[in-house]
DOMAR-392776 format. One record per atom (N, C-alpha, C, CB): x, y, z; atom name. Coordinates in steps of 0.1 Angstrom, whole numbers. Glycine has a CB too. Layout:
N
[pt [X,Y,Z],"CA"] ...
// end
This chain:
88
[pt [8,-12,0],"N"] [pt [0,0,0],"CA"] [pt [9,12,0],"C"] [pt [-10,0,12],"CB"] [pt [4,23,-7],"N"] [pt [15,36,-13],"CA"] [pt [10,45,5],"C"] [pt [7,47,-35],"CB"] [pt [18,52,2],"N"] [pt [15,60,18],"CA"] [pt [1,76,14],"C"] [pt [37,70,27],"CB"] [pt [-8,71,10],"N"] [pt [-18,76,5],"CA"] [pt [-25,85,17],"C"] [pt [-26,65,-1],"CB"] [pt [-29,97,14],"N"] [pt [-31,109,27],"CA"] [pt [-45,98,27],"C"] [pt [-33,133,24],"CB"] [pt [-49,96,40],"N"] [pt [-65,91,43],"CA"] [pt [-71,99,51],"C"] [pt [-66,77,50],"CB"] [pt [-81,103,46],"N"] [pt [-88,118,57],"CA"] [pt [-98,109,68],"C"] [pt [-102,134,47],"CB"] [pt [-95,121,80],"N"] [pt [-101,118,90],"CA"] [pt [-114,113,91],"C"] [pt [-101,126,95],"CB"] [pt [-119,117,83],"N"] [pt [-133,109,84],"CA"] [pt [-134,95,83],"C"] [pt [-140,113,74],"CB"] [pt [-124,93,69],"N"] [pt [-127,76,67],"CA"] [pt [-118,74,78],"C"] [pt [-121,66,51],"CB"] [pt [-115,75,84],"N"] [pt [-105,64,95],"CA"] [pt [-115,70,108],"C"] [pt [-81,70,97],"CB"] [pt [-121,79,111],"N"] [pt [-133,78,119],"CA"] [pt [-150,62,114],"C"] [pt [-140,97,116],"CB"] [pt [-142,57,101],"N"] [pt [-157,50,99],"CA"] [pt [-149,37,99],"C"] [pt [-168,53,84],"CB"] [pt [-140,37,96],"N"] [pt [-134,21,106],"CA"] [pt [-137,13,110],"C"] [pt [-129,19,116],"CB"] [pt [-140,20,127],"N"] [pt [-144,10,135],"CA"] [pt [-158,7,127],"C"] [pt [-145,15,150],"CB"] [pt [-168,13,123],"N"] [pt [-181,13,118],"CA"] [pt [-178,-1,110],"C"] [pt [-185,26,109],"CB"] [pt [-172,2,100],"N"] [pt [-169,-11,91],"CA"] [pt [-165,-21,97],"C"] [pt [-160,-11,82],"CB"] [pt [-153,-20,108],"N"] [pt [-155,-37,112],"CA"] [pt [-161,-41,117],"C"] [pt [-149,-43,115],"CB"] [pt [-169,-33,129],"N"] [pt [-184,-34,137],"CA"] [pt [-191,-46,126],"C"] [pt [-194,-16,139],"CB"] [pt [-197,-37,114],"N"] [pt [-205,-45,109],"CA"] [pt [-203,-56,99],"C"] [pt [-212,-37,105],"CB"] [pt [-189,-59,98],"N"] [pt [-183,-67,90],"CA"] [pt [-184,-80,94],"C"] [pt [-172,-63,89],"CB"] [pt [-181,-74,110],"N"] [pt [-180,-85,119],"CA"] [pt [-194,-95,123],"C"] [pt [-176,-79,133],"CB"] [pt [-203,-82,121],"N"] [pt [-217,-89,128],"CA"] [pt [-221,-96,114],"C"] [pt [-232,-76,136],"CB"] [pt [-215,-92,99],"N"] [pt [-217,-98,91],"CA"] [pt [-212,-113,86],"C"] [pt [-215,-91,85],"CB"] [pt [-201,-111,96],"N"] [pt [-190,-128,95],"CA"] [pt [-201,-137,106],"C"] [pt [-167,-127,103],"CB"] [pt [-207,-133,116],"N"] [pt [-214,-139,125],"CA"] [pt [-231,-148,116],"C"] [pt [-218,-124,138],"CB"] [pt [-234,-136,109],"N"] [pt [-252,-140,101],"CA"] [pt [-246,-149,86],"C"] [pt [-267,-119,95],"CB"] [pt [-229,-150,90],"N"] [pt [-224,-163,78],"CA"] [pt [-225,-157,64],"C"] [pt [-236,-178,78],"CB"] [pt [-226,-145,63],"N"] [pt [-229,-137,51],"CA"] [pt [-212,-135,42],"C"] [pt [-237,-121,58],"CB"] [pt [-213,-141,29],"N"] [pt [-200,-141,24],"CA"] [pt [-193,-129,13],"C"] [pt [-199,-153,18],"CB"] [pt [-202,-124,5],"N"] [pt [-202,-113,3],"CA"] [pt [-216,-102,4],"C"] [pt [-197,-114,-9],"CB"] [pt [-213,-88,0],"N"] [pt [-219,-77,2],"CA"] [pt [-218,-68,-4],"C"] [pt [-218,-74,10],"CB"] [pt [-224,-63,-8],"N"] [pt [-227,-49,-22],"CA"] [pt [-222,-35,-10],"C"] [pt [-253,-47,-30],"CB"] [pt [-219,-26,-18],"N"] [pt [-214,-15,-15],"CA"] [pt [-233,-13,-11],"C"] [pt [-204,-4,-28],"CB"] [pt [-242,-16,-20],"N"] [pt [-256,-8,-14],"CA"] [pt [-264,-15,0],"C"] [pt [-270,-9,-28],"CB"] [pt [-259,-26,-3],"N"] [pt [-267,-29,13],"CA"] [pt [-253,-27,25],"C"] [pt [-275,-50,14],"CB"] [pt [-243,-24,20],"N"] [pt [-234,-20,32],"CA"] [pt [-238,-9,35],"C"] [pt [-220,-18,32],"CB"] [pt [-243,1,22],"N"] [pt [-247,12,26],"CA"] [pt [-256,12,36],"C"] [pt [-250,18,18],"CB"] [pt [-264,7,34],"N"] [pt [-277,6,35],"CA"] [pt [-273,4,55],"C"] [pt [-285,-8,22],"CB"] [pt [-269,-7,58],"N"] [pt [-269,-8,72],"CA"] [pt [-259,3,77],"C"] [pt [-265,-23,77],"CB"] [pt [-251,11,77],"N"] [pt [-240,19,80],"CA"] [pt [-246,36,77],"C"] [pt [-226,15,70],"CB"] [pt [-259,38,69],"N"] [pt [-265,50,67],"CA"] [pt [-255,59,60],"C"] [pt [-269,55,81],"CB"] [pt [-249,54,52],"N"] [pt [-238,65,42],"CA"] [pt [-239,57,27],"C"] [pt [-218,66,50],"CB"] [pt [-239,65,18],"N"] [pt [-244,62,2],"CA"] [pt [-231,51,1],"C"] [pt [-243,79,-12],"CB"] [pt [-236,46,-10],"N"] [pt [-228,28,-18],"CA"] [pt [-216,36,-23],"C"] [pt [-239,18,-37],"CB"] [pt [-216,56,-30],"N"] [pt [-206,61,-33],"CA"] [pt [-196,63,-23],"C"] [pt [-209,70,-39],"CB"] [pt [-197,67,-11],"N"] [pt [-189,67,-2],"CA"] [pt [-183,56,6],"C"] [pt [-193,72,4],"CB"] [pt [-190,47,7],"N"] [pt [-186,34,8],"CA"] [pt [-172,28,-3],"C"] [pt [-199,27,7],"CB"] [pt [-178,29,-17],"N"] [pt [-165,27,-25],"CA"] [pt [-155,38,-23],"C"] [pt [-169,26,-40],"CB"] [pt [-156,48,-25],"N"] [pt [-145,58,-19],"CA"] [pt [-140,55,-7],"C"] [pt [-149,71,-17],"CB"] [pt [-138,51,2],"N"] [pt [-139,48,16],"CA"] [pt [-127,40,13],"C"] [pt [-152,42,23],"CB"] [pt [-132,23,8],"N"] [pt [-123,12,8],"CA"] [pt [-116,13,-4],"C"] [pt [-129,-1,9],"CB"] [pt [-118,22,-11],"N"] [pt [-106,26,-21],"CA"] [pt [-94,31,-16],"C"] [pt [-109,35,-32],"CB"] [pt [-94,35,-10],"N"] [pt [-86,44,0],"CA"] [pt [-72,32,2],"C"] [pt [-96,48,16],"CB"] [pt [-78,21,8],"N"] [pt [-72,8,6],"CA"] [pt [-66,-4,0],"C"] [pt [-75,6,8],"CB"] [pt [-72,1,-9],"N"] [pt [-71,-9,-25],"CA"] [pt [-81,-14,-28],"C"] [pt [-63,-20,-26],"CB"] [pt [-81,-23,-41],"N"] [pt [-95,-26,-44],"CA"] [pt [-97,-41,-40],"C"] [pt [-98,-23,-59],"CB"] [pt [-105,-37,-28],"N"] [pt [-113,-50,-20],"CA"] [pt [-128,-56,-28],"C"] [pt [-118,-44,-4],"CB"] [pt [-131,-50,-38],"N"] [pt [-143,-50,-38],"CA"] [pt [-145,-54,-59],"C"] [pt [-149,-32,-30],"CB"] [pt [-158,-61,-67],"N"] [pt [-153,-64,-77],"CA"] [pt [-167,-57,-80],"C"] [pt [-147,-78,-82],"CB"] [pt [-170,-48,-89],"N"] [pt [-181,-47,-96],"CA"] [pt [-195,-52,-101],"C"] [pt [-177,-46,-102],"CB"] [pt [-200,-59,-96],"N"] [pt [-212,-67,-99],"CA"] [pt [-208,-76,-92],"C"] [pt [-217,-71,-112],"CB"] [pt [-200,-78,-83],"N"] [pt [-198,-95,-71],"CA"] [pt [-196,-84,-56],"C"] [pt [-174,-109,-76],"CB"] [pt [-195,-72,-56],"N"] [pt [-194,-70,-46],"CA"] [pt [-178,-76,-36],"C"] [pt [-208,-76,-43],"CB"] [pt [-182,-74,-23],"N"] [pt [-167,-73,-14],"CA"] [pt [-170,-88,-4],"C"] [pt [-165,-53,-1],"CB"] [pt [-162,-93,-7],"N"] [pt [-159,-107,-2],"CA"] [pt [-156,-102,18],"C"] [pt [-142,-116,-14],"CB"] [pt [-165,-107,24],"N"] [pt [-166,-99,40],"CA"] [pt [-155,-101,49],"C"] [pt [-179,-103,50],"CB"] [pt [-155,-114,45],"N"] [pt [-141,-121,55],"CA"] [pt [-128,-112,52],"C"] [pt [-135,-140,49],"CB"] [pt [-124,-111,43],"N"] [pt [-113,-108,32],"CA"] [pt [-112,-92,42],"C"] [pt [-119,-108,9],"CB"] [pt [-123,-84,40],"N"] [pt [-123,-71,38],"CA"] [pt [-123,-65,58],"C"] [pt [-138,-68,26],"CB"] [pt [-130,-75,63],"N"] [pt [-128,-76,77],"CA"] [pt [-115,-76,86],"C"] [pt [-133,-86,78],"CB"] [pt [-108,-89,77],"N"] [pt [-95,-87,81],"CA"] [pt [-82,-78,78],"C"] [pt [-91,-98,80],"CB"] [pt [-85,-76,68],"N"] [pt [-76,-65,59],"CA"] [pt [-79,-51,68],"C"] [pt [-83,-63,41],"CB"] [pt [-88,-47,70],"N"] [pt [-90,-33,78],"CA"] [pt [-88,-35,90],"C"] [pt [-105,-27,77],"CB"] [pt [-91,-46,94],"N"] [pt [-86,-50,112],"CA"] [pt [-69,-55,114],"C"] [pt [-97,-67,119],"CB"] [pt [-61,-54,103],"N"] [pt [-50,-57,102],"CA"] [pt [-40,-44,101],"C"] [pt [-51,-66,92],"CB"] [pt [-47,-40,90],"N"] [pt [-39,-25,80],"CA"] [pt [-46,-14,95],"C"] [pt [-52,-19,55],"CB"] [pt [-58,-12,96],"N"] [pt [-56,-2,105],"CA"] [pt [-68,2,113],"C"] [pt [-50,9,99],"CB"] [pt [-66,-8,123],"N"] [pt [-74,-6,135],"CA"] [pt [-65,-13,145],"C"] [pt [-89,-12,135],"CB"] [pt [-68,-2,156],"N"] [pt [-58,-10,171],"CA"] [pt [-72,-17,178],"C"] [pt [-47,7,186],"CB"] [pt [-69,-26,185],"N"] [pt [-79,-32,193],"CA"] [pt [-89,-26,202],"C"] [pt [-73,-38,200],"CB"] [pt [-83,-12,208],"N"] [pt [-93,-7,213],"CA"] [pt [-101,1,207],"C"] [pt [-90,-1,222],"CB"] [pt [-96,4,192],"N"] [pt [-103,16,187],"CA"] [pt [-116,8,175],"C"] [pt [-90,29,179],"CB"] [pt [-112,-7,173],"N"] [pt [-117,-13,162],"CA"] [pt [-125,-27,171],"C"] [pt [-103,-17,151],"CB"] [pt [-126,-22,184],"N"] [pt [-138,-34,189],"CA"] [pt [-147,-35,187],"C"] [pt [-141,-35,199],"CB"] [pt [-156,-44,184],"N"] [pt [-168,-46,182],"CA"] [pt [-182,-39,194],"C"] [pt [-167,-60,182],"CB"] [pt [-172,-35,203],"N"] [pt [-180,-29,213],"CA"] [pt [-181,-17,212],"C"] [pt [-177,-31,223],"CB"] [pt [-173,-9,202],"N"] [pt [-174,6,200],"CA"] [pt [-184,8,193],"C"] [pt [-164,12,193],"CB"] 
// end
């Protein structure tokens, strides 16, 4: 990953994403559209792709973002434990 400026905002929605990534690896759910991520997280399918672009491309065009994959990748690349708990 290139050392790409990431604004505060997306790294404020983080935790958000793995919150619901997580509760998504739990209901066994294997992939997910940018619109129904939207959809549970209350921010447009466009911001959502902007968001995890930021990261690289996790996500394929008509298949959507494989959850597991994208769960660990953000909980790996950049969330600390306290700030990326499921309890936040």
């Amino acid at each position: 990953m290139d050392a790409k400026e990431i604004s505060k905002a997306v790294i404020k929605r983080l935790p958000r994403y793995y919150r619901y990534l997580g509760e998504l690896m739990e209901e066994k759910v294997e992939r997910i559209s940018s619109n129904d991520l939207s959809k549970k997280m209350h921010v447009t399918a466009s911001q959502i792709r902007q968001d995890l672009n930021n990261f690289g491309g996790f996500g394929q065009q008509g298949y959507g973002y494989n959850v597991k994959y994208l769960y660990t990748e953000i909980g790996k690349r950049h969330c600390r434990k306290t700030a990326c708990s499921r309890e936040n």
